[in-house]
N, C-alpha and C positions, 0 to 999 in steps of 0.2 A: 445602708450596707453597700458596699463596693466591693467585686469580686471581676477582676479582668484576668483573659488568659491569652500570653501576649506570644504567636508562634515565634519562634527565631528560626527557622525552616522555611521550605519549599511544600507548594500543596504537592507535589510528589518526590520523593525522594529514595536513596540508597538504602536498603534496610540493615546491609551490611558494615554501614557508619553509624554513630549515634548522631541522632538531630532532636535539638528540644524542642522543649513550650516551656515558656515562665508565667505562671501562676503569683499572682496575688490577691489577697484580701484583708478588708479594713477587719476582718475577725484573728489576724496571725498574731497576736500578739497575747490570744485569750488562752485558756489552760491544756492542754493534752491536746494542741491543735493540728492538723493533719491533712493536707491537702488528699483529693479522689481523682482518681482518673479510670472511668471504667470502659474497657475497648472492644470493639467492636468491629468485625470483618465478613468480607465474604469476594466471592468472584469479582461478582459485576455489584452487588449492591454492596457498601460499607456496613448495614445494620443485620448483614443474616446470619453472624451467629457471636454469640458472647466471648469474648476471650477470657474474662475476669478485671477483679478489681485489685486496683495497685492506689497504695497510700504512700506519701513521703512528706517527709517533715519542712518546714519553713528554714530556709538558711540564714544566717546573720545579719545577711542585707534585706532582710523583709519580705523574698520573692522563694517560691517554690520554683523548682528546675526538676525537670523531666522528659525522659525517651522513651517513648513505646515501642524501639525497633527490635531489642531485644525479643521482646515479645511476638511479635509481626513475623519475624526471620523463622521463625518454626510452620509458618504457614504457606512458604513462597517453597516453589521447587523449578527444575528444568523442565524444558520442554522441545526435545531435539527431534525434526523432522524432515532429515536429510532429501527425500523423495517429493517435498512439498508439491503441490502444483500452483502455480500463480500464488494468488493469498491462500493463508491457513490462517487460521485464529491463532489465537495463541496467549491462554489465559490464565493458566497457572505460574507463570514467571515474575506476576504481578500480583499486589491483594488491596482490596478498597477495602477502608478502614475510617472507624469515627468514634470520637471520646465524646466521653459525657463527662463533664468534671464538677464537681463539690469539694465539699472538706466535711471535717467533723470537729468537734470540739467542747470543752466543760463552758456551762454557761459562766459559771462563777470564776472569778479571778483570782482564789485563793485556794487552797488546798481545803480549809476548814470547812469555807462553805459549797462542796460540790454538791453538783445535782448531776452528774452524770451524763455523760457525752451522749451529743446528738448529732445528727448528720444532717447538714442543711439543704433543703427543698431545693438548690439550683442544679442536685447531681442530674437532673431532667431537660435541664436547659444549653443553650449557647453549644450544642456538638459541632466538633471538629471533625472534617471532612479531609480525605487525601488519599494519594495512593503511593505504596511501598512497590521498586523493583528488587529482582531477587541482584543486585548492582554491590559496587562498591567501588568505591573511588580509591587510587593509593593516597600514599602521606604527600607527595610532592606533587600529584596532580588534582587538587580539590576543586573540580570541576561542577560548575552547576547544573543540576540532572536537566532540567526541564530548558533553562537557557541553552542545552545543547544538542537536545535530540526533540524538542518539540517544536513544534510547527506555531509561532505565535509571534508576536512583536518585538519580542527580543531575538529569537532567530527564525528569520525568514528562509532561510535553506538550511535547514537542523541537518546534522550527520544522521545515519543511520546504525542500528547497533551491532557495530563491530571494531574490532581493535586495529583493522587494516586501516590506512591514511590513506580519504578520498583523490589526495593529490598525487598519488602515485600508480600508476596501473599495475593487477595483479595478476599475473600468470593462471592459466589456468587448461586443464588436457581435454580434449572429447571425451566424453562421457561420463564427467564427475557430475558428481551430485554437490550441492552447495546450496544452502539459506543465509538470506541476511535478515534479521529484522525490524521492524520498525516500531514507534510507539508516540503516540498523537503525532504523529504528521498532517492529520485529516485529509489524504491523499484518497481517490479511488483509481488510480491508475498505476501500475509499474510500463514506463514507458522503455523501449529497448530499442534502440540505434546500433545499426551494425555499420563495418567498415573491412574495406578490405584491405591490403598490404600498402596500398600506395594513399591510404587515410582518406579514402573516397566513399562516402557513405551509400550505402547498398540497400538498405533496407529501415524502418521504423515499425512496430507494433506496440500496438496498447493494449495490456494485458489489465481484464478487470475480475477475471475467474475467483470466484469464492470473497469478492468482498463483499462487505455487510457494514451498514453506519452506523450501527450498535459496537461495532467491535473497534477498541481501541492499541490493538497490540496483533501484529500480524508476525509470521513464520511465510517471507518471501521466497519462492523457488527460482534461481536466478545461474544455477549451476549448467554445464553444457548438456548435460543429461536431463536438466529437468525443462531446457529450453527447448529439447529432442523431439516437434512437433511446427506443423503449419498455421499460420495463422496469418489474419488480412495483410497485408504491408501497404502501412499507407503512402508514402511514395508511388507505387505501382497499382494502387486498389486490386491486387489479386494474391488470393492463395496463397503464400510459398513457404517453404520452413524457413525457421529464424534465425538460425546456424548452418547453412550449405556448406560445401566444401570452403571457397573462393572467401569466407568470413575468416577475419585475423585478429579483429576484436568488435566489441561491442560494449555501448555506454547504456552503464542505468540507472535511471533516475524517477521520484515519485512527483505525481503530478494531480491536480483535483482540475477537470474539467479543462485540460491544456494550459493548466498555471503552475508552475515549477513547486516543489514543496520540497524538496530535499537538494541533498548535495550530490554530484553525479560521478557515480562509481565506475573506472573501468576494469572490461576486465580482457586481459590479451592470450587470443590461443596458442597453446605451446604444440606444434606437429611433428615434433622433433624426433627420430629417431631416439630409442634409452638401451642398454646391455640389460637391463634390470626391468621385473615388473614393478609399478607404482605399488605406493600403502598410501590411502589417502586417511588422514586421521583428523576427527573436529576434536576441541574442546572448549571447555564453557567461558567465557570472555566475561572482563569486565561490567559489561552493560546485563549478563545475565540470558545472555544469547549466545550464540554459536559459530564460532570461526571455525577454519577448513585448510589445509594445506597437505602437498602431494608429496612424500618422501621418496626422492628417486634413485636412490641409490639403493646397496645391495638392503637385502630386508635378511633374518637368520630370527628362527623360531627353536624353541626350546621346552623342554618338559619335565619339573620337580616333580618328585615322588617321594612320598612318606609312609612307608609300611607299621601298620600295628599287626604283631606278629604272637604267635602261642606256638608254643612245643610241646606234641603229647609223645609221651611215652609208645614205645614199638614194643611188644611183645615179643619173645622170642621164635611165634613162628609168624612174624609179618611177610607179605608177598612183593617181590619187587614194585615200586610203585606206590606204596602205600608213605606218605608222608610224616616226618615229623617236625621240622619247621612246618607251620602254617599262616598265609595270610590271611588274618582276621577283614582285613580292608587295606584299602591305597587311596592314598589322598594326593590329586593329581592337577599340579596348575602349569599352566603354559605360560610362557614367557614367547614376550617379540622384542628384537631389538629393529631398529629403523633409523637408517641415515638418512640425510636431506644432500641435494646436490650441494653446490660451492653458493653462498648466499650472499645476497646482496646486503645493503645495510640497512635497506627495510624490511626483507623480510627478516632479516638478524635480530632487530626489534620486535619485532612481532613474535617470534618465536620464543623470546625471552617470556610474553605473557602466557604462550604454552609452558611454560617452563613453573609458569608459578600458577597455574591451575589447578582448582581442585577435584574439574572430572575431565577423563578422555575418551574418546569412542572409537572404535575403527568400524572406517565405514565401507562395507562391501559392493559389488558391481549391481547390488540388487538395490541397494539403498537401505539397507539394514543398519541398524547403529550396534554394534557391538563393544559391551562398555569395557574399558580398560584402568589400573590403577600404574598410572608416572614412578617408577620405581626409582630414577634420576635420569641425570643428561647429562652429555661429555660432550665439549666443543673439541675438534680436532683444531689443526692450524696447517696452512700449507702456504707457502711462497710464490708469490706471482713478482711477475715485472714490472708490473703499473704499481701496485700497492705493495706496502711491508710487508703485509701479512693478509691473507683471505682466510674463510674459514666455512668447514660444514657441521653439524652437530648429530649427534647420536641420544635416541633417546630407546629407552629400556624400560617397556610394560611389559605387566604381567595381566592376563585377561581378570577382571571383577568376576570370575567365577569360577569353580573347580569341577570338573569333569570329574559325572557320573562314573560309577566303573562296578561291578559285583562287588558283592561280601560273603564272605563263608558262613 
């Protein structure tokens, strides 16, 4: 007997694409035959808790085909930690997972003579091992998870998980909060190079705070706020904060023991005078992590209200004051609308993936994530002299929750 299960996947993978395993065995061709695949998940171990068992039938060409992401995808969530300090774990975004596979099937080959299905002894053997990100790839960029963010032989400087392009430097104001994350880089270091206006570098620290060699997926703190502290600089071997005034950017990049493991991020401070307070809004990115950008233009909040109402009867000697419309309750959501300055043609991209996000948060001066629902987006258009046309965008949330209020 010959029973192979032949992955067509990545040992970790997007849980929000389908990715198979083909199945066969020298038994597919026997009566009520039924390929098994029973799944199994947990954090950090694959076998700590059952998900169930799934059957599917043999196809024409001899081979069973099957995806357990469906399945998997009810178990992955976010994990937004705007305030992070150095590393955070960061373990619910991902789930380790492992199949057990069999089949089942009529011993006899005929209808007349069955004896009734069995399930054969190998559902115990040969498990499949991997890990599901809470990811997903689009149709035209079918990107390979692990060739692009892990740390291995096929990419020696993996990106980190964000929708920003390392090749571009990203703006960013004093005192934002901002995470990037990461996911096997096998890095213990976020190293941070600073420079000042005339690209003279000023400073280096290596930040090891809160890593662990158990933990495979970290929640980097890497925003001006979250860098808003002293620490060795080795250049100088003394003391100093990481971002002084006189800092204009600074590069970041993952490193194991002073050996490069990632790709190097920058990011360049904006000091710039605004007419307008900022909204700094994240939302959940591609890779199942969290991007960040500052809307500086005007911000206008707003408030629906929906009365359930009763009318009692007034008696002929009612006293002024006494009601007869009443509010039974008020159902009460707030709305923000938020424009972005005049954008460039990266961040134009990148906001497009805000744009097709499925959560958003506004993130407060305190580092709170307050969650919000993307009601839509409106690109404006304006006329410049260098190019045909520039452009800013406008988007319109409504806060993920509705304000408390009395009931009669």
């Amino acid at each position: 007997m010959a029973f192979t299960v032949t992955p067509l996947c990545r040992n970790d993978e997007h849980v929000f694409n389908p990715f198979f395993f083909q199945v066969s065995s020298s038994n597919s061709t026997k009566l009520n035959h039924r390929f098994i695949a029973d799944i199994y998940h947990g954090l950090v171990s694959p076998t700590d808790s059952y998900a169930g068992r799934f059957k599917f039938p043999v196809r024409p060409d001899g081979y069973g085909i099957f995806s357990p992401a469906r399945v998997l995808e009810s178990f992955v969530q976010s994990n937004i930690t705007p305030s992070a300090d150095q590393f955070v774990g960061s373990l619910t975004p991902q789930r380790a997972y492992s199949i057990k596979w069999g089949e089942e099937y009529d011993n006899s080959a005929t209808l007349t003579g069955s004896t009734g299905v069995t399930i054969y002894s190998a559902i115990t053997t040969n498990p499949t091992f991997g890990y599901v990100l809470n990811s997903a790839h689009p149709y035209e960029n079918n990107f390979a998870l692990s060739a692009t963010v892990e740390y291995n032989v096929i990419s020696a400087t993996p990106i980190l998980l964000t929708d920003w392009s390392y090749l571009t430097p990203k703006k960013i104001r004093r005192a934002e909060w901002e995470t990037i994350a990461c996911f096997r880089v096998l890095s213990n270091t976020i190293k941070i190079q600073t420079f000042d206006s005339g690209s003279t570098q000023v400073g280096e620290f290596l930040l090891q705070n809160g890593y662990n060699s158990g933990t495979i997926r970290y929640n980097l703190g890497i925003g001006t706020n979250n860098l808003d502290f002293s620490h060795n600089n080795e250049l100088t071997s003394t003391t100093e904060p990481i971002l002084p005034a006189n800092v204009h950017s600074y590069l970041i990049t993952m490193e194991f023991n002073g050996a490069e493991r990632s790709a190097g991020y920058t990011y360049e401070i904006d000091d710039s005078c605004l007419l307008y307070e900022t909204t700094r809004i994240a939302w959940l990115n591609q890779f199942g992590s969290h991007d960040f950008f500052t809307f500086k233009l005007i911000k206008r909040e707003s408030i629906n209200r929906k009365n359930t109402e009763w009318e009692q009867y007034l008696p002929y000697n009612y006293s002024i004051g006494d009601r007869g419309r009443t509010n039974l309750g008020v159902e009460v959501k707030k709305k923000i609308s938020v424009t972005t300055d005049w954008l460039t043609d990266a961040e134009a991209t990148f906001l497009d993936k805000c744009a097709q996000s499925q959560e958003h948060w506004l993130i407060d001066s305190n580092g709170n994530a307050l969650p919000l629902i993307l009601v839509d987006t409106t690109p404006d258009v304006g006329q410049s002299i260098l190019t045909d046309r520039i452009f800013n965008r406008t988007f319109n949330f409504e806060y993920a929750f509705s304000q408390n209020t009395q009931r009669t």
